[in-house]
N, C-alpha and C positions, 0 to 999 in steps of 0.2 A: 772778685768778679773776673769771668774770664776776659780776654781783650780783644773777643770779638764781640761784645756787648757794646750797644749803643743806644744814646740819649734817644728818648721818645721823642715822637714827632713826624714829620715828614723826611723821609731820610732820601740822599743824593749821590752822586757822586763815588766817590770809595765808600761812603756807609751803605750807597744800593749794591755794591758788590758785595762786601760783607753780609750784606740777605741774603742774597744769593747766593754764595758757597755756605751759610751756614744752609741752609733749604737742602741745597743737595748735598751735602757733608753728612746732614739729619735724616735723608732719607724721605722727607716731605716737601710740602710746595704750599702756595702761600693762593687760599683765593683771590682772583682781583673780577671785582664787583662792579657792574654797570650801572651811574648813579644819574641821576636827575634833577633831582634840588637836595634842600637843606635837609629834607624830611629821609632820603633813602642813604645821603652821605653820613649824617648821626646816628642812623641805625647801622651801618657797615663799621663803624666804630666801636660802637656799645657793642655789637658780636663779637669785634677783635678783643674787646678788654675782655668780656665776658669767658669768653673761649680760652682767653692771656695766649692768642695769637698776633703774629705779625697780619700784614693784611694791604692788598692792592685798593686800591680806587681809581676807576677811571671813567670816562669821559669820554662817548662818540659825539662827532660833529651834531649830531642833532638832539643830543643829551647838553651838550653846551648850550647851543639856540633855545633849550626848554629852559635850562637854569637860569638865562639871561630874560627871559620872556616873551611871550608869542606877541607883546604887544610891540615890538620894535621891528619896523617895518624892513629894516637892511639884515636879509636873513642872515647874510656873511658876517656883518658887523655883529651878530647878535651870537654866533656860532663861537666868535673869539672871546667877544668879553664875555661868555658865559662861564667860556674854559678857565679863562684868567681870573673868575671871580670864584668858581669853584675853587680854584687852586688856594687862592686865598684863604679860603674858608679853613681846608683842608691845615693850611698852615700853621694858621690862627687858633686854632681847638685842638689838632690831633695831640701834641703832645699831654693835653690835659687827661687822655683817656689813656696815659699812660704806657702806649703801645707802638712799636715803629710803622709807620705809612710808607707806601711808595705810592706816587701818582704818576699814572698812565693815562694820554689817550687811547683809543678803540682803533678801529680799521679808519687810515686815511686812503682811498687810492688814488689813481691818475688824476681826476680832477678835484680832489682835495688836499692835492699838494701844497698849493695858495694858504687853506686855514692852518696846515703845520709851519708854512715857513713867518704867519704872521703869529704864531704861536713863541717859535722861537724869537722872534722882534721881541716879543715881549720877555721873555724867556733870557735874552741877554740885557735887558736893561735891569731884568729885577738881579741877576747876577755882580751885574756892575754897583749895583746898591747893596746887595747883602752876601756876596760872595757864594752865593749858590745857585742853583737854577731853580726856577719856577715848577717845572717836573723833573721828575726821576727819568720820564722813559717817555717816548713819541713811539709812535706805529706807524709804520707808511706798509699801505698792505697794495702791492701792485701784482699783484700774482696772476692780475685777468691779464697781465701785458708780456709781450715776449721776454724771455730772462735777461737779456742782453738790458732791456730797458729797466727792469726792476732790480738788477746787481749797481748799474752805473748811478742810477738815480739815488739808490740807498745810498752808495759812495758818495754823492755830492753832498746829500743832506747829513750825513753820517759827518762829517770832516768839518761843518760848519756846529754842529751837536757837540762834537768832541772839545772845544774849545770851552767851553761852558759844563764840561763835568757830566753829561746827559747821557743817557744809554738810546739806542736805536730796534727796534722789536721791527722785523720783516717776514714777509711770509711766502713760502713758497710751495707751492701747490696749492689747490683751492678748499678752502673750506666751506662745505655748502652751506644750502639754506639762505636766508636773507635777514642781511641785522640792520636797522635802523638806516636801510636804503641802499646799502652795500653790500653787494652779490644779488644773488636769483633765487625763487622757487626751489627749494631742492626735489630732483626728481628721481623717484624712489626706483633705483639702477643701485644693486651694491655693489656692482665690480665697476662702478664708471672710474677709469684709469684716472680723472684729472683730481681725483681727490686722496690720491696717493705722492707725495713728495718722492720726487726719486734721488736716493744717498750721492751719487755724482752731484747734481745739482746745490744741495747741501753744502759740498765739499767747495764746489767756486765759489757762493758766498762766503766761506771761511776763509779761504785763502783771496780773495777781495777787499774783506772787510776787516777782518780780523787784525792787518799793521794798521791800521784807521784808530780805530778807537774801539769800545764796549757796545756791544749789543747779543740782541736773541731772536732765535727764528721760531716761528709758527711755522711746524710744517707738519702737513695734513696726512694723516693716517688711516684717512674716514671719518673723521669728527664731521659733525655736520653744526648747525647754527637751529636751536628750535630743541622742542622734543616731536619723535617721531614713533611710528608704530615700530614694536620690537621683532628686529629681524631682517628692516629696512636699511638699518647703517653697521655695515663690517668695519668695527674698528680692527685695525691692524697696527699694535703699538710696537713689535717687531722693526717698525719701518722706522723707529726713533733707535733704535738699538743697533741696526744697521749703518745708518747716518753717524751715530756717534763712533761707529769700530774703522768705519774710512778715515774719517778724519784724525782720528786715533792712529792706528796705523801706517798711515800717508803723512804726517807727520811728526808722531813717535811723539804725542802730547799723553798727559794723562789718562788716567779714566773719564767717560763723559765729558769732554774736550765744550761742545757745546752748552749754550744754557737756550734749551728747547720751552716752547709755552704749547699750553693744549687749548685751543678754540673749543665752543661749543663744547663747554661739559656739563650744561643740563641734561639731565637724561639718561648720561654715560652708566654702563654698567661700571658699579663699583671696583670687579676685581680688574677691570681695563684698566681704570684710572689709576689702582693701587700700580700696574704694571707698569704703566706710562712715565709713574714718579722713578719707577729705580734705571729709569736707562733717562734721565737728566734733565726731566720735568719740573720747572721751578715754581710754576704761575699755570692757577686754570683760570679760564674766564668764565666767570657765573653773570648771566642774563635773566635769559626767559626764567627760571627756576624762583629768580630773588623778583621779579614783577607779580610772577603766580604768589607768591610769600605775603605780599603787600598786599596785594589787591583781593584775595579768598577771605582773612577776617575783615577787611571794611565793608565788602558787602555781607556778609553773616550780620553785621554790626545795624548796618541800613535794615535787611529783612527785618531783623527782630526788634526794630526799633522805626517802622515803618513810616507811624504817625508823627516824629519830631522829623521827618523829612518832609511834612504835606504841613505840617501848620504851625505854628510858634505857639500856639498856645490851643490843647485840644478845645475842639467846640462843642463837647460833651460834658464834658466835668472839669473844664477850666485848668488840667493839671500844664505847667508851663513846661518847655520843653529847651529849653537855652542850656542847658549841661548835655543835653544828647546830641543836639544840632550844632554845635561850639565844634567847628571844625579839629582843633585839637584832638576831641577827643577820637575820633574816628581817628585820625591820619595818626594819631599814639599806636591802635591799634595793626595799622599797618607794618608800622615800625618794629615792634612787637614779633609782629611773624617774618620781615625779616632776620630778625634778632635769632629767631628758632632755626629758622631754617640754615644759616650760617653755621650754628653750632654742626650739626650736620655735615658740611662744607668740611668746615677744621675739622670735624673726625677722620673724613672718608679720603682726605688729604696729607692725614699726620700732624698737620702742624697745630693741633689743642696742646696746650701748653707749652710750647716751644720759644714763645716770644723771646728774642734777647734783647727788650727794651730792659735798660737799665733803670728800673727803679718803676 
Protein backbone atom coordinates (compact mmCIF):
# COMPACT_ATOMS: atom_id res chain seq x y z
CA UNK A 1 0.00 0.00 0.00
CA UNK A 2 1.22 3.33 -0.89
CA UNK A 3 1.74 5.76 2.38
CA UNK A 4 -0.47 7.99 1.62
CA UNK A 5 -3.16 5.69 2.17
CA UNK A 6 -5.34 6.10 5.14
CA UNK A 7 -7.59 4.30 7.65
CA UNK A 8 -11.28 4.84 6.95
CA UNK A 9 -13.34 7.11 8.70
CA UNK A 10 -13.36 10.59 9.53
CA UNK A 11 -10.09 11.84 8.78
CA UNK A 12 -8.12 15.13 10.51
CA UNK A 13 -5.37 16.77 10.92
CA UNK A 14 -2.24 15.50 8.80
CA UNK A 15 -4.66 12.78 7.33
CA UNK A 16 -6.94 16.01 5.97
CA UNK A 17 -3.85 17.02 4.33
CA UNK A 18 -2.93 13.88 2.92
CA UNK A 19 -6.67 14.27 1.09
CA UNK A 20 -5.85 17.08 0.00
CA UNK A 21 -2.60 16.73 -1.81
CA UNK A 22 -3.57 13.50 -2.96
CA UNK A 23 -7.02 15.38 -4.70
CA UNK A 24 -4.62 17.79 -6.33
CA UNK A 25 -1.59 15.39 -6.88
CA UNK A 26 -4.72 13.28 -8.70
CA UNK A 27 -5.91 15.84 -10.50
CA UNK A 28 -9.55 15.80 -8.88
CA UNK A 29 -11.55 17.08 -5.99
CA UNK A 30 -13.61 15.58 -3.53
CA UNK A 31 -17.64 16.56 -3.28
CA UNK A 32 -18.50 18.09 0.17
CA UNK A 33 -22.22 17.69 0.56
CA UNK A 34 -24.80 19.88 2.52
CA UNK A 35 -26.40 17.37 5.11
CA UNK A 36 -29.42 17.61 7.50
CA UNK A 37 -30.08 14.73 9.43
CA UNK A 38 -29.38 10.93 9.63
CA UNK A 39 -31.34 10.46 6.30
CA UNK A 40 -29.08 12.73 3.73
CA UNK A 41 -25.57 12.06 5.99
CA UNK A 42 -26.09 7.87 5.16
CA UNK A 43 -26.82 8.71 1.72
CA UNK A 44 -23.57 10.96 1.21
CA UNK A 45 -21.77 7.94 2.37
CA UNK A 46 -23.24 4.97 0.60
CA UNK A 47 -22.27 7.44 -2.78
CA UNK A 48 -18.73 7.77 -1.42
CA UNK A 49 -18.40 3.75 -1.02
CA UNK A 50 -20.46 3.24 -3.86
CA UNK A 51 -18.49 5.72 -6.21
CA UNK A 52 -15.11 4.21 -3.76
CA UNK A 53 -14.76 7.99 -3.45
CA UNK A 54 -13.34 10.12 -0.59
CA UNK A 55 -15.96 12.64 0.27
CA UNK A 56 -16.80 15.97 2.48
CA UNK A 57 -19.78 16.47 4.69
CA UNK A 58 -20.74 19.44 6.12
CA UNK A 59 -23.05 21.36 8.09
CA UNK A 60 -24.42 25.05 7.89
CA UNK A 61 -25.75 26.64 11.07
CA UNK A 62 -29.14 25.91 10.21
CA UNK A 63 -28.43 22.27 8.95
CA UNK A 64 -27.18 21.87 12.50
CA UNK A 65 -30.48 23.58 14.17
CA UNK A 66 -32.46 20.96 11.72
CA UNK A 67 -30.37 17.97 12.86
CA UNK A 68 -30.80 18.94 16.53
CA UNK A 69 -34.51 19.61 16.12
CA UNK A 70 -37.07 22.52 15.51
CA UNK A 71 -38.42 21.33 18.80
CA UNK A 72 -35.68 23.03 20.96
CA UNK A 73 -36.64 26.40 21.69
CA UNK A 74 -32.74 28.06 22.10
CA UNK A 75 -32.19 28.34 18.19
CA UNK A 76 -28.33 28.90 19.16
CA UNK A 77 -28.12 26.03 21.58
CA UNK A 78 -29.79 23.79 18.94
CA UNK A 79 -27.49 25.13 15.89
CA UNK A 80 -24.37 23.68 18.28
CA UNK A 81 -25.43 20.49 19.39
CA UNK A 82 -26.83 19.62 16.05
CA UNK A 83 -23.22 20.22 14.62
CA UNK A 84 -21.74 18.28 17.57
CA UNK A 85 -24.25 15.38 17.14
CA UNK A 86 -23.78 15.23 13.53
CA UNK A 87 -20.14 15.09 13.96
CA UNK A 88 -20.69 12.33 16.07
CA UNK A 89 -22.60 10.50 13.97
CA UNK A 90 -20.25 11.03 11.22
CA UNK A 91 -17.71 9.55 13.53
CA UNK A 92 -19.31 6.67 14.77
CA UNK A 93 -20.38 5.03 11.13
CA UNK A 94 -18.05 6.48 8.62
CA UNK A 95 -15.43 4.22 8.92
CA UNK A 96 -17.85 1.33 8.46
CA UNK A 97 -18.51 2.55 4.91
CA UNK A 98 -15.22 1.95 4.40
CA UNK A 99 -14.30 5.39 2.80
CA UNK A 100 -12.23 8.53 4.21
CA UNK A 101 -14.60 11.50 5.51
CA UNK A 102 -13.80 15.07 6.18
CA UNK A 103 -16.27 17.05 8.09
CA UNK A 104 -16.76 20.63 7.30
CA UNK A 105 -19.06 23.42 8.42
CA UNK A 106 -20.72 25.78 5.60
CA UNK A 107 -20.52 29.52 5.59
CA UNK A 108 -20.14 31.09 9.15
CA UNK A 109 -20.16 34.97 8.90
CA UNK A 110 -19.91 38.10 11.08
CA UNK A 111 -22.53 37.20 13.34
CA UNK A 112 -21.85 33.54 13.36
CA UNK A 113 -18.80 33.81 14.59
CA UNK A 114 -20.23 32.85 18.41
CA UNK A 115 -21.53 29.25 16.74
CA UNK A 116 -17.80 28.55 15.32
CA UNK A 117 -15.98 29.58 18.42
CA UNK A 118 -18.73 27.31 20.64
CA UNK A 119 -17.92 24.72 17.97
CA UNK A 120 -14.55 24.78 18.72
CA UNK A 121 -15.29 24.57 22.86
CA UNK A 122 -16.50 21.52 21.91
CA UNK A 123 -14.08 20.70 19.36
CA UNK A 124 -11.13 20.98 21.93
CA UNK A 125 -12.66 18.97 24.65
CA UNK A 126 -13.28 16.03 22.25
CA UNK A 127 -9.58 16.48 21.23
CA UNK A 128 -8.36 16.52 24.79
CA UNK A 129 -10.37 13.08 24.99
CA UNK A 130 -9.44 11.35 21.89
CA UNK A 131 -6.51 13.23 20.55
CA UNK A 132 -8.22 14.63 17.43
CA UNK A 133 -10.69 17.27 16.57
CA UNK A 134 -14.26 17.04 16.26
CA UNK A 135 -14.01 18.50 12.57
CA UNK A 136 -11.63 18.43 9.89
CA UNK A 137 -12.34 21.99 8.70
CA UNK A 138 -14.61 25.28 10.11
CA UNK A 139 -15.65 28.04 7.39
CA UNK A 140 -15.70 31.47 8.60
CA UNK A 141 -17.01 33.13 5.43
CA UNK A 142 -16.81 37.20 6.23
CA UNK A 143 -16.17 38.34 2.68
CA UNK A 144 -19.54 40.86 3.13
CA UNK A 145 -16.94 42.72 5.74
CA UNK A 146 -13.90 44.80 4.84
CA UNK A 147 -10.70 42.65 4.27
CA UNK A 148 -8.79 44.08 6.95
CA UNK A 149 -11.58 42.56 9.24
CA UNK A 150 -11.98 39.15 7.48
CA UNK A 151 -7.84 38.57 7.12
CA UNK A 152 -7.44 39.47 11.05
CA UNK A 153 -10.53 37.55 12.28
CA UNK A 154 -9.45 34.31 10.22
CA UNK A 155 -6.05 34.89 12.11
CA UNK A 156 -7.44 34.85 15.43
CA UNK A 157 -9.64 32.00 14.86
CA UNK A 158 -7.05 30.24 12.74
CA UNK A 159 -4.36 30.30 15.65
CA UNK A 160 -6.85 28.95 18.21
CA UNK A 161 -7.86 26.03 15.20
CA UNK A 162 -4.36 25.26 14.83
CA UNK A 163 -3.77 24.05 18.21
CA UNK A 164 -6.11 21.15 17.77
CA UNK A 165 -4.99 19.97 14.28
CA UNK A 166 -8.21 21.78 12.36
CA UNK A 167 -7.88 23.40 8.94
CA UNK A 168 -9.67 27.02 8.53
CA UNK A 169 -11.69 27.48 4.77
CA UNK A 170 -12.16 31.47 4.28
CA UNK A 171 -13.61 33.33 1.58
CA UNK A 172 -12.81 35.94 -0.31
CA UNK A 173 -14.88 37.61 -2.79
CA UNK A 174 -18.58 36.93 -2.65
CA UNK A 175 -20.21 34.21 -3.81
CA UNK A 176 -23.82 34.90 -4.78
CA UNK A 177 -27.09 33.82 -4.27
CA UNK A 178 -28.49 32.88 -0.80
CA UNK A 179 -27.67 29.53 1.19
CA UNK A 180 -29.36 28.77 4.29
CA UNK A 181 -29.65 32.65 5.36
CA UNK A 182 -26.23 33.72 4.30
CA UNK A 183 -25.79 36.18 1.45
CA UNK A 184 -28.70 37.66 -0.80
CA UNK A 185 -30.71 37.16 -3.85
CA UNK A 186 -28.40 36.77 -6.58
CA UNK A 187 -28.94 39.54 -9.06
CA UNK A 188 -28.67 38.46 -12.53
CA UNK A 189 -25.50 41.23 -13.56
CA UNK A 190 -22.70 38.89 -14.99
CA UNK A 191 -20.02 41.38 -14.87
CA UNK A 192 -21.03 42.38 -11.18
CA UNK A 193 -17.13 43.06 -10.16
CA UNK A 194 -17.74 41.77 -6.32
CA UNK A 195 -18.13 38.19 -7.45
CA UNK A 196 -14.76 38.09 -8.74
CA UNK A 197 -11.82 37.54 -6.10
CA UNK A 198 -9.02 39.67 -6.97
CA UNK A 199 -5.20 37.51 -6.96
CA UNK A 200 -3.62 40.51 -4.78
CA UNK A 201 -6.07 39.86 -2.15
CA UNK A 202 -5.58 36.09 -2.30
CA UNK A 203 -2.01 36.82 -1.91
CA UNK A 204 -2.45 38.73 1.74
CA UNK A 205 -4.36 36.03 3.09
CA UNK A 206 -1.46 33.78 2.16
CA UNK A 207 1.11 35.59 3.44
CA UNK A 208 -1.29 36.21 6.85
CA UNK A 209 -2.29 33.08 7.24
CA UNK A 210 -0.29 30.79 5.81
CA UNK A 211 2.90 30.77 9.22
CA UNK A 212 -0.42 30.23 11.34
CA UNK A 213 -1.41 26.95 10.52
CA UNK A 214 -3.57 24.88 7.43
CA UNK A 215 -6.25 26.18 5.69
CA UNK A 216 -8.31 27.10 2.13
CA UNK A 217 -9.98 29.77 0.44
CA UNK A 218 -13.17 30.05 -1.49
CA UNK A 219 -12.65 32.48 -3.83
CA UNK A 220 -15.26 33.58 -6.10
CA UNK A 221 -14.80 33.30 -9.90
CA UNK A 222 -18.68 33.84 -10.63
CA UNK A 223 -19.87 30.85 -8.83
CA UNK A 224 -23.10 31.72 -7.71
CA UNK A 225 -25.19 29.78 -4.80
CA UNK A 226 -28.56 28.05 -6.44
CA UNK A 227 -29.04 26.98 -10.17
CA UNK A 228 -29.71 29.76 -12.43
CA UNK A 229 -30.83 30.57 -16.04
CA UNK A 230 -27.82 29.73 -18.57
CA UNK A 231 -25.99 32.60 -19.43
CA UNK A 232 -26.71 34.49 -16.21
CA UNK A 233 -23.44 33.46 -14.33
CA UNK A 234 -19.82 33.95 -16.15
CA UNK A 235 -17.80 31.62 -14.47
CA UNK A 236 -14.20 32.71 -14.78
CA UNK A 237 -11.86 29.97 -13.50
CA UNK A 238 -8.85 31.85 -14.91
CA UNK A 239 -9.23 33.90 -11.78
CA UNK A 240 -8.06 30.62 -9.64
CA UNK A 241 -5.15 30.31 -12.08
CA UNK A 242 -4.12 33.75 -11.53
CA UNK A 243 -4.26 33.57 -7.71
CA UNK A 244 -2.34 30.62 -7.65
CA UNK A 245 0.73 32.02 -10.28
CA UNK A 246 1.07 35.32 -7.68
CA UNK A 247 1.48 33.46 -4.96
CA UNK A 248 3.57 31.05 -6.82
CA UNK A 249 5.80 33.57 -8.11
CA UNK A 250 5.91 36.08 -5.12
CA UNK A 251 7.15 33.32 -3.28
CA UNK A 252 8.90 30.83 -5.31
CA UNK A 253 6.31 27.89 -3.78
CA UNK A 254 5.35 25.11 -5.79
CA UNK A 255 2.70 24.48 -8.44
CA UNK A 256 -0.72 25.53 -7.05
CA UNK A 257 0.61 26.94 -3.83
CA UNK A 258 -3.08 27.29 -2.53
CA UNK A 259 -5.80 24.67 -1.72
CA UNK A 260 -8.81 26.61 -3.38
CA UNK A 261 -12.61 25.33 -2.84
CA UNK A 262 -15.39 26.07 -5.55
CA UNK A 263 -18.85 27.43 -3.92
CA UNK A 264 -21.98 26.92 -5.66
CA UNK A 265 -21.45 24.03 -8.02
CA UNK A 266 -24.95 23.13 -8.67
CA UNK A 267 -25.42 23.90 -11.98
CA UNK A 268 -21.83 24.58 -13.03
CA UNK A 269 -20.96 23.90 -16.58
CA UNK A 270 -19.08 20.68 -16.46
CA UNK A 271 -16.07 21.73 -18.50
CA UNK A 272 -15.71 25.01 -15.93
CA UNK A 273 -15.65 22.75 -13.24
CA UNK A 274 -13.18 20.09 -15.03
CA UNK A 275 -10.96 23.61 -15.42
CA UNK A 276 -11.39 24.89 -12.01
CA UNK A 277 -9.91 21.30 -10.61
CA UNK A 278 -6.49 21.66 -12.56
CA UNK A 279 -5.45 25.22 -11.34
CA UNK A 280 -5.93 23.65 -7.33
CA UNK A 281 -9.42 22.84 -6.83
CA UNK A 282 -9.80 20.48 -3.94
CA UNK A 283 -13.48 20.51 -2.51
CA UNK A 284 -16.92 21.52 -4.51
CA UNK A 285 -19.79 22.28 -2.40
CA UNK A 286 -23.00 20.41 -3.59
CA UNK A 287 -26.36 21.80 -2.20
CA UNK A 288 -29.22 22.85 -4.11
CA UNK A 289 -28.42 19.88 -6.67
CA UNK A 290 -28.30 16.91 -3.59
CA UNK A 291 -31.97 18.48 -2.00
CA UNK A 292 -33.49 18.39 -5.80
CA UNK A 293 -31.82 14.52 -5.69
CA UNK A 294 -34.01 13.86 -2.53
CA UNK A 295 -36.79 15.47 -2.80
CA UNK A 296 -37.88 14.56 -6.95
CA UNK A 297 -38.35 10.63 -6.10
CA UNK A 298 -40.24 11.21 -2.77
CA UNK A 299 -42.71 13.09 -4.32
CA UNK A 300 -43.03 10.77 -7.62
CA UNK A 301 -43.22 8.19 -4.59
CA UNK A 302 -46.41 10.21 -2.83
CA UNK A 303 -48.16 10.95 -6.52
CA UNK A 304 -48.11 7.43 -7.47
CA UNK A 305 -48.88 6.27 -4.32
CA UNK A 306 -51.48 8.92 -3.50
CA UNK A 307 -54.13 6.97 -1.44
CA UNK A 308 -51.63 5.59 1.49
CA UNK A 309 -50.98 9.25 2.14
CA UNK A 310 -54.98 10.13 2.62
CA UNK A 311 -55.99 6.81 4.51
CA UNK A 312 -54.42 3.78 6.38
CA UNK A 313 -56.41 1.74 5.23
CA UNK A 314 -58.49 2.33 1.64
CA UNK A 315 -62.24 2.65 2.25
CA UNK A 316 -62.85 1.06 -1.02
CA UNK A 317 -61.63 -2.40 -0.81
CA UNK A 318 -59.92 -2.41 2.66
CA UNK A 319 -56.34 -2.85 1.00
CA UNK A 320 -53.97 -1.56 4.20
CA UNK A 321 -51.46 0.83 3.34
CA UNK A 322 -48.76 0.72 6.38
CA UNK A 323 -45.71 -0.46 3.89
CA UNK A 324 -46.43 2.71 1.63
CA UNK A 325 -47.01 5.22 4.42
CA UNK A 326 -44.05 3.66 6.82
CA UNK A 327 -42.02 6.64 6.42
CA UNK A 328 -38.88 4.51 5.66
CA UNK A 329 -39.99 3.80 2.79
CA UNK A 330 -40.23 6.97 1.18
CA UNK A 331 -37.25 8.72 2.91
CA UNK A 332 -35.26 5.25 1.37
CA UNK A 333 -36.27 6.69 -1.75
CA UNK A 334 -34.87 9.98 -1.29
CA UNK A 335 -31.67 8.63 -0.18
CA UNK A 336 -31.54 6.58 -3.22
CA UNK A 337 -31.54 9.65 -5.54
CA UNK A 338 -28.99 11.19 -3.66
CA UNK A 339 -27.03 8.15 -3.89
CA UNK A 340 -27.46 8.71 -8.11
CA UNK A 341 -26.86 11.80 -8.29
CA UNK A 342 -23.51 11.81 -6.26
CA UNK A 343 -22.22 9.19 -8.62
CA UNK A 344 -22.57 12.00 -11.01
CA UNK A 345 -20.64 14.34 -8.65
CA UNK A 346 -17.41 11.90 -8.43
CA UNK A 347 -17.45 11.61 -12.28
CA UNK A 348 -17.67 15.14 -13.22
CA UNK A 349 -15.03 15.85 -10.40
CA UNK A 350 -12.53 12.79 -10.93
CA UNK A 351 -12.47 11.49 -7.96
CA UNK A 352 -14.86 7.87 -8.87
CA UNK A 353 -12.47 5.59 -7.71
CA UNK A 354 -9.76 7.43 -6.14
CA UNK A 355 -10.54 6.75 -2.57
CA UNK A 356 -7.21 6.06 -0.63
CA UNK A 357 -9.08 4.55 2.24
CA UNK A 358 -7.22 1.72 3.23
CA UNK A 359 -9.01 -1.23 3.08
Amino acid sequence: MSESRLKPGVVTGEAYKTLINAAKSGGYALPAVNVTGTNTINAVMEAAAKAESDIIIQLSNSGGQFYAGRGIADGFKAKVLGSVAAAHHVHLLAEHYGICVAMHTDHANRALIPWIEALLDEGEKYYEQYGKPLYSSHMLDLSADPIDFNLSESARILERMTKIDMSLEIELGVTGGEEDGIGSDFEEAADNSKLYTQPEDVLLAYELLNPIGHFSVAASFGNVHGVYKPGNVKLRPEILKNSQALVQRTHSTADNPLHLVFHGGSGSEKTKIHEAVTYGVFKMNIDTDTQFAFSKPVGKFVKENARAFEFQIDPDDGTPYKKLYDPRGYLRVGEEGIVTRLQEACEDLGSKGKSIANG
